[in-house]
C-alpha positions in Angstrom: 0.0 0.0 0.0 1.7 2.8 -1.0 2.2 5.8 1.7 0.7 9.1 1.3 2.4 12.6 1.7 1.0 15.4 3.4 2.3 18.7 3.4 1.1 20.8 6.6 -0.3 24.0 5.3 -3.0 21.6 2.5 -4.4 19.7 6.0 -6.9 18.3 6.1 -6.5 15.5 3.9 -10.1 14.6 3.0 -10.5 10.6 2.9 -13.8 8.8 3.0 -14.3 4.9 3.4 -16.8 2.4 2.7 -16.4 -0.9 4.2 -18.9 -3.8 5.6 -19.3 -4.0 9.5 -16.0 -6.0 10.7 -13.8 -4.6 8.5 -10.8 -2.7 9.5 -8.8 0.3 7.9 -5.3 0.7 7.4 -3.7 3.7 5.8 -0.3 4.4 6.1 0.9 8.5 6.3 3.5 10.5 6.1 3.5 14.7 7.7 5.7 16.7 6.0 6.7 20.4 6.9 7.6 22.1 3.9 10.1 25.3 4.3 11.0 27.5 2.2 14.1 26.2 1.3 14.1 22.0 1.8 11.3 19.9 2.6 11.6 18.4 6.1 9.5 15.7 7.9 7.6 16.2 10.7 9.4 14.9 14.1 6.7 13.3 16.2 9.1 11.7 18.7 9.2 14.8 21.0 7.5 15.1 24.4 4.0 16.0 24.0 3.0 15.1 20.4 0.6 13.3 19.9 -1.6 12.1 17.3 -5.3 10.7 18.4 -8.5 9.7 16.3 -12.3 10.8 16.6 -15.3 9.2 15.3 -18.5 10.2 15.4 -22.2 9.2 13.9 -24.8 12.2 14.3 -24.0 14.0 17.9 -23.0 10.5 19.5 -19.0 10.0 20.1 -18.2 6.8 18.7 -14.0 7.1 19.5 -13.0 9.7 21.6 -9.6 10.9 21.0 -7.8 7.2 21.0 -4.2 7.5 20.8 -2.2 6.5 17.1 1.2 5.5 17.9 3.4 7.1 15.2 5.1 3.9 13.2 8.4 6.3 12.5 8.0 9.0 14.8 11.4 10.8 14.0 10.3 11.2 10.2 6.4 11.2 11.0 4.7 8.6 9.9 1.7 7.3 11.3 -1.1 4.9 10.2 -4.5 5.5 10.7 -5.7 2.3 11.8 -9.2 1.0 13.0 -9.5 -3.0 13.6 -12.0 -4.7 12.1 -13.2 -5.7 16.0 -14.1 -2.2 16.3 -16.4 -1.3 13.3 -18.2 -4.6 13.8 -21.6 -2.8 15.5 -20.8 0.2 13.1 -23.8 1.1 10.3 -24.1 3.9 8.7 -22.4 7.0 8.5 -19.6 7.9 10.7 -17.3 11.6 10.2 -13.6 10.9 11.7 -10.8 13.1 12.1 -6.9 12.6 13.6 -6.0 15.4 15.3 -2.1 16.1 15.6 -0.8 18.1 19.4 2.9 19.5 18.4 4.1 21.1 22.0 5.5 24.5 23.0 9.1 22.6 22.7 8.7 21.9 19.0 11.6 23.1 17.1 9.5 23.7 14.5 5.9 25.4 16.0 7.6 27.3 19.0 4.3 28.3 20.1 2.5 24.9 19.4 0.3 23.6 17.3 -2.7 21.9 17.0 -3.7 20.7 13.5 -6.2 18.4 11.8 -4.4 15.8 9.4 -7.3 13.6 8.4 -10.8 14.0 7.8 -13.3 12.6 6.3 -16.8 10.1 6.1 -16.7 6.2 7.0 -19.6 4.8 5.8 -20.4 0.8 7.2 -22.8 -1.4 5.8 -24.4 -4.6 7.2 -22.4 -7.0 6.5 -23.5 -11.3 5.5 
């Protein structure tokens, strides 16, 4: 499955799925920052980063901000991942997001930085 590249300043990546009940998702990512001069990638390894998921369907919270452990933090890249176990009593439509938390101490967002990555529709149907 090939990886995709996202450049900070064209989040949110918009990414809907449509999948029977009890199956999962797995989509590999990649954050980069791109300066003016060289492209750099995202270091998620630092104290305070973090990267969690949200689902909902209507008004009720389905996941509430469930931790993604980056698979490279250093370079940032991340998989957004939701096991087939979890979307078994899913039907219907569901909106998601991951949510990226860069601290104060980033070398890059010296103030911090909270940012959307992912977003999008996860539609579930009944499965056989």
């Amino acid at each position: 499955m090939a990886t995709t590249t996202i450049e900070l300043n064209k989040l949110p990546i918009q990414k809907s799925y449509s999948l029977l009940q009890g199956d999962g998702i797995s989509e590999p990512y990649h954050l980069k920052i791109k300066a003016e001069a060289a492209t750099t990638y995202s270091n998620l390894s630092l104290t305070g980063c973090t990267l969690k998921l949200y689902v909902k369907k209507g008004s009720t919270t389905v996941v509430n901000g469930t931790s993604i452990t980056p698979d490279n933090a250093a370079s940032g890249q991340f998989t957004l991942a939701i096991a087939g176990a979890t979307t078994a009593s899913w039907v219907g439509d569901h909106v998601y997001e991951v949510e990226c938390t860069f601290p104060t101490s980033h070398p890059t967002f010296t103030a911090g930085l909270i940012k959307t990555i992912v977003a999008g529709k996860i539609t579930v149907r009944t499965d056989i």
